[in-house]
C-alpha positions in Angstrom: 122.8 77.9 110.9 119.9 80.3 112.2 117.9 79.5 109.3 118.3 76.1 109.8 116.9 76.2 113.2 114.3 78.1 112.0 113.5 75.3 109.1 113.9 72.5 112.1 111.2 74.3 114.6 108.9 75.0 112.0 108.9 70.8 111.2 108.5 70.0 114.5 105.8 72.8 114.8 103.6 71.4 111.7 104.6 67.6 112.8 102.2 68.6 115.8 99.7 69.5 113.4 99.5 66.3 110.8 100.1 64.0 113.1 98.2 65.3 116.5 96.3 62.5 117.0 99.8 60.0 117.3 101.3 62.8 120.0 101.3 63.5 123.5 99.7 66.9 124.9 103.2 68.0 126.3 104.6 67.5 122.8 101.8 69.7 121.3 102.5 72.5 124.2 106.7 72.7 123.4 106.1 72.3 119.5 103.6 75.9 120.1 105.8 77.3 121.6 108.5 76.6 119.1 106.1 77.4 116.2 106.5 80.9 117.9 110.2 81.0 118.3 110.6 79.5 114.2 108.6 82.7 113.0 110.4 85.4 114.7 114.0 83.5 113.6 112.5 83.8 110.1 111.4 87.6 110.8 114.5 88.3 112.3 116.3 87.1 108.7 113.8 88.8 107.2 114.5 92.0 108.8 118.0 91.7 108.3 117.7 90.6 104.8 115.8 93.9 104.1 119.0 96.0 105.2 121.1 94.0 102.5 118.4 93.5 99.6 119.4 95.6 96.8 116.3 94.5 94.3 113.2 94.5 97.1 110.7 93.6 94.4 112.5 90.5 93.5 112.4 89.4 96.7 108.7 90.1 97.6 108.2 88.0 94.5 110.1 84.7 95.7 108.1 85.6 98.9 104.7 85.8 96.9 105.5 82.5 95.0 106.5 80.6 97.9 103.4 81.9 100.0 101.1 80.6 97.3 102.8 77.5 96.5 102.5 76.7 100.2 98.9 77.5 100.6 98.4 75.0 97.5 99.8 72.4 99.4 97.9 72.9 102.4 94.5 73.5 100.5 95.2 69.7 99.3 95.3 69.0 102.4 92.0 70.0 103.8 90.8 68.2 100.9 92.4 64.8 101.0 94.0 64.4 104.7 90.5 65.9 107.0 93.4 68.6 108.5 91.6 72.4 108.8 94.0 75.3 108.5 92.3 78.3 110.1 94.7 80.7 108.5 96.5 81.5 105.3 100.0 80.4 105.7 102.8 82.3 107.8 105.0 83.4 104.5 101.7 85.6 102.9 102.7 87.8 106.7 106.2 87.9 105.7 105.3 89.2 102.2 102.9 91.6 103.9 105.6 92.4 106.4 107.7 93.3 103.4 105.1 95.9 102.2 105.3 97.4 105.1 108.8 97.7 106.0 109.2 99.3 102.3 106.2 102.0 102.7 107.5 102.9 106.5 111.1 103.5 105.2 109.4 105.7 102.6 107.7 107.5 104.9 110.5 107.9 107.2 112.9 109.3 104.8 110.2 111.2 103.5 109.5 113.0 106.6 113.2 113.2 106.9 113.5 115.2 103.8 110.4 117.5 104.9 112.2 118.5 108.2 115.7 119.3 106.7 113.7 121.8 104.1 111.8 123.4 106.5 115.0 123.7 108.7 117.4 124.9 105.4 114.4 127.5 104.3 112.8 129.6 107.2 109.8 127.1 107.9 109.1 127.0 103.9 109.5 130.6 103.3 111.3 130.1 100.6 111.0 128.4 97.1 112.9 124.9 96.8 112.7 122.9 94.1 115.3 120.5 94.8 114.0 116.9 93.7 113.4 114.2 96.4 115.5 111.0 94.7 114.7 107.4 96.1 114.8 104.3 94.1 110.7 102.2 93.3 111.7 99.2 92.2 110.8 98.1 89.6 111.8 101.3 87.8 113.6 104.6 89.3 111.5 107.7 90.3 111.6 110.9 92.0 109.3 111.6 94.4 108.3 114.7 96.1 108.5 114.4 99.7 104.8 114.6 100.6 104.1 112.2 97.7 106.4 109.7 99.4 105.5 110.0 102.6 101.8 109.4 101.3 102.6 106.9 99.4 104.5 105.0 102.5 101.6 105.8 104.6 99.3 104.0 102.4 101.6 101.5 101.6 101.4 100.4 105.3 97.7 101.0 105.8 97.0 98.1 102.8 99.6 96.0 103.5 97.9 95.7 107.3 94.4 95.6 106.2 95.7 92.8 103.5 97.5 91.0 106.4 93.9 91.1 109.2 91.1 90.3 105.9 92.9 88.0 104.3 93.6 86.2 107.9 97.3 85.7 107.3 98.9 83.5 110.1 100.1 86.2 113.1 98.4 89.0 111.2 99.1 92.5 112.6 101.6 90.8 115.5 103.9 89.7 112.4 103.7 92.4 110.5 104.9 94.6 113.4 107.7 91.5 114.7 109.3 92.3 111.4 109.0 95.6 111.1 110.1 96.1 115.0 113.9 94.0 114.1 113.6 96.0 111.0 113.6 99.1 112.5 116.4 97.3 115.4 118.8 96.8 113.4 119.4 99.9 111.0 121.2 103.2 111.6 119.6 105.4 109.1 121.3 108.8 110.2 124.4 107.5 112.0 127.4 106.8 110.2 129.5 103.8 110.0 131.8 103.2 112.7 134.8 100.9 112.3 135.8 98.8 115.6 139.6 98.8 115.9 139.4 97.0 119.2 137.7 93.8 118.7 140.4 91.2 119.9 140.0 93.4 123.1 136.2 92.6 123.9 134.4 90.6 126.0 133.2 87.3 125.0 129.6 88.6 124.9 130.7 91.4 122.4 132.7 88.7 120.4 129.4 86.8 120.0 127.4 89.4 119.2 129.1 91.1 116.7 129.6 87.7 114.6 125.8 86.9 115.0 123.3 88.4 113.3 122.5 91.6 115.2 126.3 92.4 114.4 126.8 95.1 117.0 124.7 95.4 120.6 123.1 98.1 119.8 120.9 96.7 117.6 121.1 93.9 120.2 119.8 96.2 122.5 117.7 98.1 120.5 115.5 94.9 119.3 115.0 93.0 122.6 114.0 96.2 124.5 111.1 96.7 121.0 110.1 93.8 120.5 109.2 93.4 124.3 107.8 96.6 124.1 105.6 95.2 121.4 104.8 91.9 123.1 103.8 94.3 126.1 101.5 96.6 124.4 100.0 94.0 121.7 98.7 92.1 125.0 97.2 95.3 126.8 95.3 95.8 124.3 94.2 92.5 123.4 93.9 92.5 127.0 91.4 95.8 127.0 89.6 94.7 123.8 88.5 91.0 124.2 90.3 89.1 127.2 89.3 86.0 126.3 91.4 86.4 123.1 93.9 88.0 125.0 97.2 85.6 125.1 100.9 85.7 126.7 102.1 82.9 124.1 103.6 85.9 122.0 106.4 86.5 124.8 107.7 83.5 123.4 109.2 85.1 120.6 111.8 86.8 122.9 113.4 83.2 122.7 114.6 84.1 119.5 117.4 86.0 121.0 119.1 82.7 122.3 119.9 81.4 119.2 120.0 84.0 117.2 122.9 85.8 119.2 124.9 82.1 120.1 125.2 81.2 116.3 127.1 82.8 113.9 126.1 84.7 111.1 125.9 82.9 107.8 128.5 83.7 105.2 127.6 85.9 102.2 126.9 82.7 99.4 123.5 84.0 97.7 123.7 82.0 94.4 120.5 80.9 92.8 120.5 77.0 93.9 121.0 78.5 97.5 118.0 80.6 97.1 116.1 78.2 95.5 117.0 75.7 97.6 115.9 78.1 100.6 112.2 78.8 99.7 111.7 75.3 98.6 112.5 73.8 101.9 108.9 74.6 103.4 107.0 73.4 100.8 109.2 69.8 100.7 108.9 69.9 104.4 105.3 70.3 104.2 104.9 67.4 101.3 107.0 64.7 104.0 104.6 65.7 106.6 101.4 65.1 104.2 102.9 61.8 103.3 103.6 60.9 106.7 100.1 61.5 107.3 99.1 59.7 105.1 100.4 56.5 105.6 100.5 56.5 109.6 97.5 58.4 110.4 94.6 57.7 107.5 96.3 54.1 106.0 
């Protein structure tokens, strides 16, 4: 149900764009602020798709594919509707995003690893030659840990630099969106806690932990980040160039209406419900060209 809010903002939000010159300004204002609200539902199920995901690659190709087959739709566009796209479409960021959500886990775990042998040898006194296991998909390596903590730091640093030269749509503020629920919404060193007393809770807890977020403290955790993030992206866009500098971004905190009122989807991942997922933008996109089309330039 989430998603499919998502896929209904993100229509209204491009419905603004083809057809601009048929609406009024206030429906232009609402559908920019919902374009705002549709990315960070789809970062949010991003985020949360990463902490399920058991093939990472496969899923940064459907990503890839459907960021390019999107951007061939909107290049025809420009070319045959006189509509300008000043960025490369918003599912390029969430393949970025992807990028860097993988190379910061590998650094995190890498640094982990680092820590515990300094801790378990007297500062690196002592000879260890105990192999650092983590999964590279495609393929399965073993990494030392300063190989994969260099290799997640690098990771990042290209997949941000990709995101800002190739002018992706939200750029560096996506990126970090994603990576912020990411980080929300997984316990990497705590264990697994069964709750015995859910019958018991408060409605609020009840709809919580059947949403997406699952338990509060990721709740918690991602509301007080990602406003954190809105804060500091503004001061500094604030500090560098204040005429760039914009509050729209706060919007995304909307995302935490829906997202923690509707219940979590069930688990059906079958391929027509993945295809039929990532092809929903592109036909959304191809009604919106014809509606153009036959409103706007007949």
């Amino acid at each position: 149900m989430l998603r499919a809010i998502g896929h209904i903002f993100t229509f209204i939000y491009f419905l603004a764009i083809f057809l601009s010159s048929l609406l009024p300004a206030a429906y232009l204002y609402v559908a920019n602020i919902l374009g705002i609200v549709a990315f960070a539902i789809f970062a949010l199920l991003l985020a949360r798709g990463l902490t399920y995901t058991q093939n990472v690659f496969k899923y940064f190709l459907r990503l890839t594919l459907t960021a390019f087959s999107v951007e061939l739709i909107l290049i025809l566009a420009e070319c045959y509707l006189d509509i300008n796209f000043a960025m490369r479409n918003v599912v390029f960021t969430y393949a970025a995003a992807l990028g860097f959500v993988v190379g910061l886990t590998l650094a995190l775990n890498s640094s982990y690893m680092l820590i515990m042998r300094l801790e378990t040898n007297e500062g690196g006194k002592l000879a260890d030659s105990r192999p650092y296991n983590i999964t590279v998909q495609p393929g399965s390596y073993n990494l030392p840990p300063w190989l994969g903590l260099a290799l997640g730091i690098a990771t990042m640093i290209l997949t941000v630099y990709a995101g800002w030269r190739m002018n992706f749509s939200y750029s560096l503020y996506g990126i970090l969106l994603i990576a912020a629920f990411y980080l929300a919404l997984i316990d990497p060193f705590e264990e697994e806690q069964v709750e015995s007393d859910f019958v018991n809770q408060s409605v609020f807890i009840k709809l919580i932990r059947r949403s997406i977020f699952q338990h509060e403290k990721h709740l918690l955790r991602a509301f007080l980040i990602v406003l954190g993030l809105n804060t500091v992206y503004y001061l500094i866009a604030l500090f560098l160039n204040p005429q760039t500098a914009t509050t729209s971004y706060f919007f995304s905190l909307l995302v935490f209406v829906p997202a923690v009122l509707l219940p979590r989807a069930s688990a059906k991942n079958t391929a027509k419900a993945r295809l039929l997922r990532y092809a929903l933008f592109p036909l959304s996109l191809i009604i919106l060209a014809l509606l153009r089309y036959l409103l706007v330039l007949s």
